[in-house]
N, C-alpha and C positions, 0 to 999 in steps of 0.2 A: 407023857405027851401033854402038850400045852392045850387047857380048853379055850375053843374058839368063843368070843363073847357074841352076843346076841345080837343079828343086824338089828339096825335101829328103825323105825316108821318113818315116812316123811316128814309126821310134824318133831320127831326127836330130834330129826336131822336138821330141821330148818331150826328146830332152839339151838343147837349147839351153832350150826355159824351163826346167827346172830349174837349168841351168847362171845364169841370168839372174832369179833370186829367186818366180818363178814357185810358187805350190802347186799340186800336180795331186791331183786329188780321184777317185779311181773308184769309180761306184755300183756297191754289190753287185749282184751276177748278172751283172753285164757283162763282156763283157775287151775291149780294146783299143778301152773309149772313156771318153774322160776329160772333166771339167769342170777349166779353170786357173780359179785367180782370181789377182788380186793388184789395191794398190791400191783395194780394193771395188769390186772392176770383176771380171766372170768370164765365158765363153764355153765352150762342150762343142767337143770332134775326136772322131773316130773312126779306125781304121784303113780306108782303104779297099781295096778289091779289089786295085790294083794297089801295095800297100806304100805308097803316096801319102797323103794328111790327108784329110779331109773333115771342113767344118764343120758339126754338126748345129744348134750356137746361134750367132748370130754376138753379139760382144760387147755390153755392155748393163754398168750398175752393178748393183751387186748392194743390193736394197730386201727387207725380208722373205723373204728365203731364195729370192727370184725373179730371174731374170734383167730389168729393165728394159728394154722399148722406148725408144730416142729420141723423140720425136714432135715436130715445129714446127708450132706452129699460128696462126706469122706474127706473132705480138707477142710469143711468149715460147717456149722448147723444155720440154718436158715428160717426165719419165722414167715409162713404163706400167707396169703390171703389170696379171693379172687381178683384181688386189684394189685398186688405186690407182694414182692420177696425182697424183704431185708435182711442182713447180717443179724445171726443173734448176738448182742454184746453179752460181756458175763454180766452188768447188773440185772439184764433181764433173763437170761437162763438161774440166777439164784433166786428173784422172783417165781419163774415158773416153779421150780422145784421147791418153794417156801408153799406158794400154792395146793400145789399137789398133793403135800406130805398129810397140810391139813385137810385137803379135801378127804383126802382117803379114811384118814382120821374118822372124819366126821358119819364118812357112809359105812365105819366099821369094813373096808377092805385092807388088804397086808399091805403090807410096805415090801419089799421085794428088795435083795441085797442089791441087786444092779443098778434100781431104781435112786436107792438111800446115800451112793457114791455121788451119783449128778443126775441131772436132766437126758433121759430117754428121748427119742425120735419116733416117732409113729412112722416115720419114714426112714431108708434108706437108699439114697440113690446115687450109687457110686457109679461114674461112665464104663468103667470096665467091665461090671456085673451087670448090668442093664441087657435085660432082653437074654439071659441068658437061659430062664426057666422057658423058653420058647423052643419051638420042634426046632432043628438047625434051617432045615428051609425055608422059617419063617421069621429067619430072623436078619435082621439088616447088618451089609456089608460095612466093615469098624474101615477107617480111612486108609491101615493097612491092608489088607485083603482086598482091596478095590483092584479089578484090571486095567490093564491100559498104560497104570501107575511107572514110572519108572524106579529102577530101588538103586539106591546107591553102589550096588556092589554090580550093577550093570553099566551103571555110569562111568564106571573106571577105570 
């Protein structure tokens, strides 16, 4: 069995991206939490309690000064904010996942076979499967199911 190496402190963490072209950005009033970016891609740490990281943002492309959500919504993946949803192009999903591989890198967590293929979704939201973990009576009628409807094999 493989040994796991050592998570790393916050200031390991913060040598290694800077060591590795990383910019680290700290909002005023804060101390020991930072925003990296790099590649238009950025994520916020913190110091935590135990000298250890914590992620307050996890990665996302950076869109109008916001961190972007992934989204897949089954035909195409989507990057969020609260102000807009654009189309991901592929230069910037190989961004994200350039990002990522190193962020994980950095904070000493696995790389994950699924992950290493391409850019993951923190979302999925396919029309068909929406609302479907919901009790049946609480869940809303799909434009088939509606009454009143006429169906083509009435119509004919």
């Amino acid at each position: 069995m493989a040994k796991k190496d050592a998570t790393p402190t916050y200031d390991q963490a913060l040598e290694w991206f800077r060591n590795h072209g990383f910019e680290i950005l700290e909002p005023a009033g804060t101390s020991h939490r930072v925003f990296l970016k790099k590649l238009s891609c950025s994520a916020a740490i913190e110091k935590a309690a135990d000298e250890g990281v914590k992620i307050l943002a996890y990665p996302g492309c950076l869109i109008g000064g916001e961190i972007a959500k992934l989204v897949n919504r089954g035909y195409q993946q989507f990057l969020k904010t609260t102000k807009a949803e654009l189309p991901a192009t592929a230069d910037k999903l190989q961004a994200l996942h350039q990002f990522v591989e190193e962020f994980k890198e950095a904070l000493g967590l696995p790389s994950l076979y699924n992950e290493a293929l391409g850019t993951t979704s923190g979302d999925y939201l396919y029309d068909r499967i929406q609302d479907r973990d919901l009790p049946e009576s609480k869940r809303p009628k799909r434009p088939w199911e509606q009454e009143g409807k006429k169906s083509a094999k009435k119509r004919a």
